[in-house]
C-alpha positions in Angstrom: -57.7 42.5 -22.5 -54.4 43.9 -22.7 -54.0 42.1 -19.0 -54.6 38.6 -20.8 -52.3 38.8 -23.5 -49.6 39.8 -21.6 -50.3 36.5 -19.6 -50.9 34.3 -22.2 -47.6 35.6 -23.7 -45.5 34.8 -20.7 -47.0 31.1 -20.4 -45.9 30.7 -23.8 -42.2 31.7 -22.8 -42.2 29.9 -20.2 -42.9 26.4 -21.7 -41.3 27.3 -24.4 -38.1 27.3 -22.2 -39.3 24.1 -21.0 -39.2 22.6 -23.9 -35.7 23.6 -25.0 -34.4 22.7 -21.7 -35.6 19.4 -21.2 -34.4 18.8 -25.2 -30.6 19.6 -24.0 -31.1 17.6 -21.0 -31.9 14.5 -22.8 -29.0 15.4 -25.1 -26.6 15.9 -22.4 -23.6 14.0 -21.5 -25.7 13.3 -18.3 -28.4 11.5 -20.0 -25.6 9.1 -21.9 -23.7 8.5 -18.9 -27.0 7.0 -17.2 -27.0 3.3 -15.3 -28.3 0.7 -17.2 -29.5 -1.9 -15.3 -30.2 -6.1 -16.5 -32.3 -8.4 -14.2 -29.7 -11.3 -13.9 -29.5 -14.2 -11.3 -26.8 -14.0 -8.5 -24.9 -17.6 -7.4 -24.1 -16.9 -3.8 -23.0 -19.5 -1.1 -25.4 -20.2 1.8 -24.2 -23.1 4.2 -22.7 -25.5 2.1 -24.9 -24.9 -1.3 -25.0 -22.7 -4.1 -28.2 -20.6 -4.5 -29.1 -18.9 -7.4 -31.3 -15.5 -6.6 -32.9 -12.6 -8.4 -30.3 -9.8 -8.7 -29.7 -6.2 -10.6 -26.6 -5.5 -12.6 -25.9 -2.3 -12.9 -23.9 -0.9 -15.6 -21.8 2.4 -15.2 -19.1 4.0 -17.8 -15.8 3.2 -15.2 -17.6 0.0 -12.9 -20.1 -2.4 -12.7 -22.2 -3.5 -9.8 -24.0 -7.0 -8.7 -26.4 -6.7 -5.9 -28.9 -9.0 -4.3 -33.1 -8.7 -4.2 -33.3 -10.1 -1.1 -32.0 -8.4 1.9 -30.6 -11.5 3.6 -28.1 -12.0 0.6 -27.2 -7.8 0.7 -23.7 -8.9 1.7 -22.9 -11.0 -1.5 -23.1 -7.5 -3.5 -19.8 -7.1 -5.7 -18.7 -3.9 -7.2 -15.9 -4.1 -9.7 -14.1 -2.0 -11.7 -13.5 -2.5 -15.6 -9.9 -1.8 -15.3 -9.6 -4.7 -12.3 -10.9 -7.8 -14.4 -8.7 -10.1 -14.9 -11.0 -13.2 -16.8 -14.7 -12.4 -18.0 -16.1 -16.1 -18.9 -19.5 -16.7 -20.9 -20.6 -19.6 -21.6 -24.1 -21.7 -21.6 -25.3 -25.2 -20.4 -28.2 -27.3 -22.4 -30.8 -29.2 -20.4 -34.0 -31.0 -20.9 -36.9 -29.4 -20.3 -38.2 -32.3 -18.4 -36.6 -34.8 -16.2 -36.5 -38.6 -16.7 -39.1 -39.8 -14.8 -41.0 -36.3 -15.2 -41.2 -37.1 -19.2 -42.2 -41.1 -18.7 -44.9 -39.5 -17.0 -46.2 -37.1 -18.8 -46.0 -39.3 -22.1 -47.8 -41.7 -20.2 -50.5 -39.5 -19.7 -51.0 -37.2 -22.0 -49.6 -39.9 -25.3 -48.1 -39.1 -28.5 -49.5 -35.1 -28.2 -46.1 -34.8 -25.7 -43.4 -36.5 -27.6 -41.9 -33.2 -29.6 -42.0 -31.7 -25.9 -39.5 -34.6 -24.8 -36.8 -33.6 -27.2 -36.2 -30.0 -26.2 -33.5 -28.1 -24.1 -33.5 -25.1 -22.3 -30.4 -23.1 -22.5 -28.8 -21.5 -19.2 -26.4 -18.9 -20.2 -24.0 -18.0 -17.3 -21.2 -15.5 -16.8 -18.4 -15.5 -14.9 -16.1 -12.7 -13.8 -12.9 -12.5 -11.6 -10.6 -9.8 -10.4 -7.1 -11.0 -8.3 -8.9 -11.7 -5.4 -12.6 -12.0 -6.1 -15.2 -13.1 -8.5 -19.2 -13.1 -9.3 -20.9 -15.7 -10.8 -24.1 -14.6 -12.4 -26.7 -16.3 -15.0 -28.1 -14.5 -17.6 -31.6 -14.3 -18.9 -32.8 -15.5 -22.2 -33.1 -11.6 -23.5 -30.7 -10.1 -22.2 -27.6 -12.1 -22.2 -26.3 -11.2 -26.1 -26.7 -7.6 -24.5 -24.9 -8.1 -21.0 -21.7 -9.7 -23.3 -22.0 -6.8 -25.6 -22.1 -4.1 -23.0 -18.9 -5.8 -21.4 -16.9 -5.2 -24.7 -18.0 -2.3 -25.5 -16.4 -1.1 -21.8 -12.9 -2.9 -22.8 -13.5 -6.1 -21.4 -12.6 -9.8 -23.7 -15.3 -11.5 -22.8 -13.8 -15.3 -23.5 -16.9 -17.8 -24.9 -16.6 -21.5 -23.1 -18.3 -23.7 -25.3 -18.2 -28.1 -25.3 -15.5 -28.3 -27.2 -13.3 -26.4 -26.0 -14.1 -27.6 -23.0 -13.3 -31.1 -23.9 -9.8 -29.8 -26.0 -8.6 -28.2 -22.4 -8.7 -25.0 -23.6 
């Protein structure tokens, strides 16, 4: 008897200090300081095109880091510091969600059900980032890309917005 509550006892120390340990862990500067990470798009060169292809970005307190999904485009990863950046460009592009000849068709077929469908634009939101001598272009999801901005900034980086008109104005 006196065997088992002894035991029992002893169990209850010991996740007891399980308890306040993993509590100070999650509260420790080590838990803040954690990589967060965005699913993002890469633009790397292969031949004489541009491919766009899945990518992680990893976000740290001092750097940030781009690298490639696919292990053919491993050496198109880019590591920069914060402190290094010279521009940090956003911006987005509109474009129909169906083509010409892709919308004739479809209204063809399917009649006046389709003709809201014709009208809207899917919005591509891109980012651009340069140091002296090098630079990442990535595009940013639908979810994520107010967060991606906003994660910049907060690390001391002017993230400059490129919209139509200053892009007609020359700015």
């Amino acid at each position: 008897m006196f065997t088992i509550a002894v035991r029992y006892s002893s169990v209850r120390k010991c996740v007891a200090m399980a308890a306040v340990v993993s509590v100070f862990m999650v509260a420790s500067a080590f838990a803040r300081t954690a990589v967060k990470q965005y699913e993002v798009e890469l633009v790397v060169t292969e031949g004489k095109k541009s491919v766009e292809t899945d990518a992680v970005l990893s976000i740290t307190e001092t750097s940030f880091k781009v690298e490639p999904d696919k292990k053919s485009f491993k050496s198109s990863a880019r590591e920069f510091a914060y402190t290094n950046l010279k521009t940090a460009d956003y911006s987005f592009s509109k474009k129909p969600m169906l083509s010409g000849g892709g919308a004739v068709a479809t209204a063809i077929l399917l009649g006046v059900f389709v003709v809201p469908f014709l009208f809207m634009k899917k919005k591509n939101h891109w980012m651009s980032l340069q140091t002296e001598k090098e630079f990442v272009v990535i595009k940013l999801g639908d979810r994520n890309h107010r967060q991606i901005v906003a994660e910049f900034e907060t690390h001391g980086v002017k993230v400059n917005t490129v919209n139509e008109e200053s892009k007609k104005k020359g700015e």
